[in-house]
C-alpha positions as CSV (number, residue, x, y, z in Angstrom):
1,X,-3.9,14.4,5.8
2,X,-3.4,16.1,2.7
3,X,-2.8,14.2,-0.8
4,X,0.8,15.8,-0.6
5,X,1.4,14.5,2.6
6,X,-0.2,10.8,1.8
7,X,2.1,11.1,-1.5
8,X,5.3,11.5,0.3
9,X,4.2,8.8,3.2
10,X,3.7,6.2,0.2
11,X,7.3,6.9,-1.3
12,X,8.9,6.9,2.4
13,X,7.4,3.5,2.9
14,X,8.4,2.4,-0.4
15,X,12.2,3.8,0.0
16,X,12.3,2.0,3.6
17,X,11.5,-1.5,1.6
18,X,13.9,-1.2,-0.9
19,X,16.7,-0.4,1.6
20,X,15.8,-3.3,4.0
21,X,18.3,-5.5,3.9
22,X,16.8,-8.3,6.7
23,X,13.9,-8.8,9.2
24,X,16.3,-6.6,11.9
25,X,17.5,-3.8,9.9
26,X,15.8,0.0,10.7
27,X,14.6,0.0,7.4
28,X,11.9,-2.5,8.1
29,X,10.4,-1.2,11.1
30,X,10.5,2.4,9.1
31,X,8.7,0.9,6.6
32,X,5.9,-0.8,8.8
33,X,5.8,2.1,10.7
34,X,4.7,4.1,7.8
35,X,2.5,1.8,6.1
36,X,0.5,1.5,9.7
37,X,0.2,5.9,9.1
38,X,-1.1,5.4,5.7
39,X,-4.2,3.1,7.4
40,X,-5.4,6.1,8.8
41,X,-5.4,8.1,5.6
42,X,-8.7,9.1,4.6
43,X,-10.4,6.7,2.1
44,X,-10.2,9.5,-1.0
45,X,-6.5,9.8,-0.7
46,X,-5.9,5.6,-0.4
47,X,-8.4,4.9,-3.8
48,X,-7.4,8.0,-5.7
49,X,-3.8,7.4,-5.2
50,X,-2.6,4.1,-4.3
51,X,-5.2,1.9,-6.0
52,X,-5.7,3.3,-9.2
53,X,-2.0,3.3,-10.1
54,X,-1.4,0.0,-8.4
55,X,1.1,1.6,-6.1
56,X,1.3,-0.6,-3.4
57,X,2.7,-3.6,-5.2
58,X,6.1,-2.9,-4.6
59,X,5.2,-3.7,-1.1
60,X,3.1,-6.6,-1.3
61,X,5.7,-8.5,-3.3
62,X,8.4,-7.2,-1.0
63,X,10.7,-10.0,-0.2
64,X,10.6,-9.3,3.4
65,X,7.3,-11.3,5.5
66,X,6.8,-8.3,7.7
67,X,6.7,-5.8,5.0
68,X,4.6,-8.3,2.8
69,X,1.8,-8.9,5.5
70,X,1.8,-5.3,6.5
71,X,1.3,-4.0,2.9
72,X,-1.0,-7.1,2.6
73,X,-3.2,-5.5,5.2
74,X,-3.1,-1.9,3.6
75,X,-4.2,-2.9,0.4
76,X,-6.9,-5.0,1.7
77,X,-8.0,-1.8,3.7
78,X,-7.9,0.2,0.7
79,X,-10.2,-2.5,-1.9
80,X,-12.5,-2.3,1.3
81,X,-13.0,1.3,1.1
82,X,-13.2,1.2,-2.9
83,X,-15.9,-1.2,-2.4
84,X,-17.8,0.9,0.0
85,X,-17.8,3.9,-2.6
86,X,-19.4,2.1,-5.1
87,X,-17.2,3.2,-7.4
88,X,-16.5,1.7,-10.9
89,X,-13.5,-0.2,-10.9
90,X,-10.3,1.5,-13.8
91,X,-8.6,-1.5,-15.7
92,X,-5.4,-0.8,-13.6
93,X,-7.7,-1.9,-10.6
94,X,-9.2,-5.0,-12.3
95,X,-5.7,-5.9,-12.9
96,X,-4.9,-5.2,-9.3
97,X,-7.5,-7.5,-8.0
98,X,-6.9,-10.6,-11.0
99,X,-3.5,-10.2,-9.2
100,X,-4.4,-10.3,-5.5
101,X,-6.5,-13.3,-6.9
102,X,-3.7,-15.3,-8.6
103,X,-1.4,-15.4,-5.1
């Protein structure tokens, strides 16, 4: 997967979960569905992208529970690999974590 690609799958999801309306509607399941494809992004695209820019917390504070746990998940996939890097952490990511932390 390209970082194009991984760009236009993260906006998908986040366009399905701000059109789903309740826990029935397609918009959820599109969403879901998407977020489950972004899991199997390489790790470079998910810390580059998504982590540094805190992306994803659309998502995690998404009224819906199935969209929540699911972007939940993906995020906690996405720390994991950071972690595993060794990378230093950017402020936007210490903010991102005090965050995750607070909940």
């Amino acid at each position: 997967m390209q970082k194009q690609e991984f760009l236009e799958l993260f906006k998908a999801a986040q366009r399905a979960a701000k059109y789903a309306s309740d826990e029935n509607s397609p918009e959820v399941a599109r969403c879901i569905q998407f977020m489950k494809r972004l899991k199997e992004a390489p790790a470079s695209l998910a810390i580059d992208v998504v982590l540094i820019t805190n992306g994803i917390r659309f998502l995690r504070d998404h009224k819906n529970p199935q969209i929540r746990s699911e972007a939940q998940l993906l995020s906690d996939l996405w720390l994991r690999y950071l972690y595993a890097t060794g990378r230093e952490q950017s402020e936007s990511l210490k903010d991102f974590e005090q965050e995750k932390v607070s909940r």
